[in-house]
C-alpha positions, 0 to 999 in steps of 0.5 A, a space after each residue: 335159416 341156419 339149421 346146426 351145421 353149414 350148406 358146404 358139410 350138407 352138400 359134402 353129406 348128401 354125395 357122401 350118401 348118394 355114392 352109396 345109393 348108386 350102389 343099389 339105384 331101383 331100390 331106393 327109387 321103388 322104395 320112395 316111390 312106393 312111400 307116396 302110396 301113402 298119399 294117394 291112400 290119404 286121399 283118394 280113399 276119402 274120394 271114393 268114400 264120397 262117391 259111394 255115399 253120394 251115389 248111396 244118397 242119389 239112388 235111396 228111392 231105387 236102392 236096387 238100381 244103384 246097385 249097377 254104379 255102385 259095385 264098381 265103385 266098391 271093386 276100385 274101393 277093392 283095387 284100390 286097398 289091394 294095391 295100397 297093400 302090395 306096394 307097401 309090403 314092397 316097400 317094406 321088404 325092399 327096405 329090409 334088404 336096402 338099409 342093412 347093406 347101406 349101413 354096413 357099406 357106410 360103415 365098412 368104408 369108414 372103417 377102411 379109411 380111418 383104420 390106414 391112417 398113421 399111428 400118429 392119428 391114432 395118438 391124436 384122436 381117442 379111438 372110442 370117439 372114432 368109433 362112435 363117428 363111424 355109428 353115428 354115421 350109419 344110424 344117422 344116415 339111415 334115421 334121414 332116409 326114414 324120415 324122407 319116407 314121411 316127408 315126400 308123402 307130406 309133401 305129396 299130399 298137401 299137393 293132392 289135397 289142395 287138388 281134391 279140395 279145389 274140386 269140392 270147393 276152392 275155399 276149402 283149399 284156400 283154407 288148407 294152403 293156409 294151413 299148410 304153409 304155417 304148419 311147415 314154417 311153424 315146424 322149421 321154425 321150431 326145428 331150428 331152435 330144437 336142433 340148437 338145444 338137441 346138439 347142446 345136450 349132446 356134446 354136454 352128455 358125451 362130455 359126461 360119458 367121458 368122465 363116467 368112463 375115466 371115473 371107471 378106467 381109474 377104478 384102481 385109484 378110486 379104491 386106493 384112496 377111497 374117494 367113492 363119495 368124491 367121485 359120485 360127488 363129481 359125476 353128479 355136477 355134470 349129470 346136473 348140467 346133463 339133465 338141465 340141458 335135455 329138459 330144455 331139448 325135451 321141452 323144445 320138442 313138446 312146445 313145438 308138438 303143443 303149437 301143432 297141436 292147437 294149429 290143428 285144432 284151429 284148422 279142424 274147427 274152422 273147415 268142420 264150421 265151413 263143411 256145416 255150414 255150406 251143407 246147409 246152404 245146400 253148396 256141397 253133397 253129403 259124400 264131400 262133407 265126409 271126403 273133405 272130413 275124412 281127408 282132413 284128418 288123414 293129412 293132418 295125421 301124415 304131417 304131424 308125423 312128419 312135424 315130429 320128425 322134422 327136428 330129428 331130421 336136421 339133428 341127425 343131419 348136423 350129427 352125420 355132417 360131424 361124422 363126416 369130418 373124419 372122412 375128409 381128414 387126409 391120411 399122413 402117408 399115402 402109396 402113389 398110383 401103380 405103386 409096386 411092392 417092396 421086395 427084400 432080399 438082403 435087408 439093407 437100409 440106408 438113411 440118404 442125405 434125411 431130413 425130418 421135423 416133428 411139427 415145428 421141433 426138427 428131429 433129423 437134419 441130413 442124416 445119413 446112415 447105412 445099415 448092411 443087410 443082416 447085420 445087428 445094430 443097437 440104438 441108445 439114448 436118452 428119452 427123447 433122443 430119436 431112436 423111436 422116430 428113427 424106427 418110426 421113419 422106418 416104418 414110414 409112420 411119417 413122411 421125410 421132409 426131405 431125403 431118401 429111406 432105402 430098402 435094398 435100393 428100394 426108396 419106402 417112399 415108393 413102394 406100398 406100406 403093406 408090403 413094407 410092414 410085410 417084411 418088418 417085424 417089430 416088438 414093441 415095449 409095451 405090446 398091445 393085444 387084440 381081445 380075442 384068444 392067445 392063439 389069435 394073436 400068436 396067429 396075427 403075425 402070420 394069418 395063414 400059419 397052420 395051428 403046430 406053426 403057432 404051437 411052435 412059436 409059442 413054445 420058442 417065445 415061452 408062452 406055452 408055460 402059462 398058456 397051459 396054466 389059462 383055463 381054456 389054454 390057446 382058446 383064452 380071451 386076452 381081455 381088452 387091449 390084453 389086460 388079463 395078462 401080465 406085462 411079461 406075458 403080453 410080451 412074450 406072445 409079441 415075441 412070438 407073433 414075430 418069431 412067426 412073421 418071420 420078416 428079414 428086418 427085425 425090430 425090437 423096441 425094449 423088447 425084454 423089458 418086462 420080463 423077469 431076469 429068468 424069463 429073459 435069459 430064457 428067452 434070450 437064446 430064442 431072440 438070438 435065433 430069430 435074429 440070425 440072418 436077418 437085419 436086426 434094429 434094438 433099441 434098448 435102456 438095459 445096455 447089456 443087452 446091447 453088447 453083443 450086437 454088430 454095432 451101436 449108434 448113440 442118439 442125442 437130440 435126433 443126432 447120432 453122436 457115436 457109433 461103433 461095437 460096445 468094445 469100441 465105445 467103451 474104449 473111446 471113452 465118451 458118451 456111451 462110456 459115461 452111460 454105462 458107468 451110469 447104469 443103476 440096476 442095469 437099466 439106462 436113465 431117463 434122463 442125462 441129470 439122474 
């Protein structure tokens, strides 16, 4: 029966999770092992209930005779709660020492494979719902593995009881396997169904997580145009389908309990029937009636729990084998074995003979650029035209389709990925920063920097101005993705997280561009400095910004059009030229058409 996901994503699920088990082997095993106590305590008990009450009944004329018998049956009765005792506060405490470190295993491994893929994952898959397969993995996990504590005990169980109750009569455990069976398929049955409904309302209730959240983050919009009543309007249809789809869940769940419930009361009345009516015949002692009573009600209690469980369990293993996805999505760019370092010494970049195509789109076709270490080359285009892909191969975010990127004679194809970010320091245009303080993020670029390394790069990039005016100064928190700061000011501790990195390729991507005029001329001076020395790459929409730079290539349609200084194309006349004249406010436009 199909129970909410495939027998390949169980089995690819079940080695996921046994590679973590391996990692502390005797735990788990002590810990499963020791949850079977729980059966033997459900039955064996009731079996020396029987013998000290047969034995109590035998002897009624010489109570002080059976009292030889008798006290070694209440020492084994002794024996028998110690060791029941012992073996599940073993249990207990094995698991609070076992299940912290599976999950943060589970969720540190996840972590590091999602966390090296490429930017391009990242703008293809919403980082919360990353996030949420990463948690609901580990607490799906760690939700089956309790439910497997209840389930090997039931099963357990219904094979000693079939044992024990075969002992006192074999109708009795004719009538329990019966019993048994329909219990386990009544449950699966259900379970199936429930699963359906329990993975229905989950996908409608993170949908309507997810318009609750867009509805929050677009707050702005909703005061602009105060449109309070629209929105709580347009939230209440989803939560409608929500809450229409969890009754029908919830109502799986109680269908399934009412159906146990009345398979229960059968099984009660008809064994209580049997247990009466064969302790009249005189066929079983008065110490079985209560063994196969005491007995019954036990099991009953172990596997209406583990009916209960039963459709949490198949909802959480459909739930994890969802997680899983993100596990096997392959990474776009990936170090081969024994691959050596990148080492820079000059900063020299040569484009060989490159090819490169962006899903069907062809970016690049053997292009060849050789940029000379140190030197300061512009990048300008039209949106669109390459420049940021051209960066972005660079940075061996995606993979050439064909040709060479060399770093010092160095193929990057060769080398590993850190250690090539390690020698490329890039600002970005629009700068995002971590939720942590402003000294934090300064520090990123260069985690071991002493505090006056910080301090000083602060005070290079300008940050130190408003840094001081925060509350709480370098120990300010940025709020979430930097939200507390203005543009300007996101850039400018940017700046000053690669003004400490101090790698020997820069890249600064409209670095300035949001910086007020003053701001930028302020700055200007210490981006020159930093780029003294070091191979340089700006891209840039304000041309001015340009004009000093060694050399300028001219993008268009991942084609590089022209190249050569700003006098030089100026003085040709073409493109960049037409650009130029173009300019409104010193900014380039978007497009060729404004």
């Amino acid at each position: 029966m199909k129970v909410g996901t495939s027998p390949l994503r169980i089995k690819n699920l079940i080695s996921f999770i046994w590679k973590f088990i391996r990692l502390q082997p005797w735990n788990f095993f002590f810990i499963f092992s020791l949850s079977l106590i729980w059966s033997i305590d459900s039955t064996v008990w009731p079996y020396l209930l029987r013998l000290i009450i047969d034995t109590l009944a035998q002897n009624e004329a010489d109570r002080l005779g059976a009292w030889g018998s008798l006290k070694w049956l209440l020492v084994a009765a002794v024996c028998l709660w110690t060791t029941v005792e012992i073996c599940f506060r073993t249990r207990d405490f094995l698991r609070a020492r076992s299940f912290p470190k599976l999950e943060a295993d589970i969720r540190m491994t996840m972590f590091d494979h999602i966390q090296h893929h490429s930017p391009k994952y990242f703008n293809e898959h919403f980082a919360g719902s990353l996030s949420n397969k990463i948690s609901d993995m580990t607490n799906e996990v760690s939700s089956m593995l309790h439910s497997l504590m209840i389930f090997l005990p039931a099963i357990f169980s219904s094979i000693l009881v079939l044992f024990f109750f075969s002992e006192v009569n074999p109708l009795f455990a004719m009538m329990m396997g019966i019993w048994i069976a329909i219990h386990f398929t009544v449950c699966f049955l259900f379970s199936s169904k429930c699963v359906e409904y329990s993975k229905a309302h989950g996908e409608v209730r993170s949908s309507l997580a997810g318009k609750i959240v867009d509805s929050f983050t677009n707050n702005f919009a909703v005061n602009l145009f105060s449109r309070f009543s629209f929105e709580k309007h347009r939230i209440a249809g989803y939560q409608k389908i929500e809450q229409e789809k969890n009754y029908k869940a919830q109502y799986c769940v109680a269908l399934m309990l009412m159906s146990l419930s009345i398979l229960f009361l059968v099984c009660i009345i008809t064994l209580n029937a049997f247990l009466v009516l064969f302790w009249i015949q005189n066929k079983i002692t008065t110490g079985e009636v209560v063994q196969v009573f005491n007995t019954t009600f036990n099991v009953i209690m172990i596997l209406w729990v583990a009916g209960d469980m039963m459709p949490k369990f198949f909802n959480s293993l459909g739930i994890a084998s969802q997680a899983l996805s993100v596990m096997q999505d392959l990474q776009d760019v990936v170090d081969p074995p024994h691959t050596p370092p990148l080492k820079v010494e000059k900063g020299e970049i040569i484009f060989e003979n490159v090819s490169f195509h962006y899903g069907e789109k062809k970016l690049f076709d053997k292009k060849d650029v050789h940029i000379k270490g140190g030197e300061k080359v512009g990048l300008v285009g039209y949106s669109g035209a390459g420049k940021s892909t051209f960066v972005n191969l660079i940075l061996r975010f995606f993979p050439i389709t064909k040709g060479r990127i060399l770093i010092d004679g160095q193929d990057i194809a060769k080398i590993t990925l850190e250690s090539l970010h390690k020698q490329i320091a890039l600002i970005p245009q629009d700068p995002l920063l971590f939720h942590r303080t402003l000294e934090d993020n300064i520090q990123y670029g260069k985690i071991e920097a002493s505090r006056e390394e910080i301090y000083e790069a602060a005070r290079m990039a300008h940050c130190d101005e408003f840094i001081k005016r925060s509350p709480h100064g370098y120990a300010s928190l940025v709020g979430e993705r930097g939200t507390k700061l203005s543009g300007g000011e996101r850039q400018r501790i940017a700046i000053a997280r690669a003004m400490l990195a101090a790698c020997p390729i820069l890249i600064l991507d409209e670095a300035t561009s949001s910086l007020d005029s003053v701001t930028e001329n302020y700055i200007q001076e210490s981006l020159e400095r930093l780029m003294q020395n070091r191979t340089t790459i700006v891209i840039a929409h304000r041309l001015s910004t340009l004009a000093k730079m060694d050399r300028i290539l001219v993008f268009d349609q991942g084609k590089i059009v022209e190249e050569g200084s700003h006098a030089e194309l100026l003085a040709k006349q073409g493109r960049y030229a037409h650009m130029w004249k173009m300019q409104v406010g010193g900014f380039l436009p978007e497009s060729p058409r404004i």
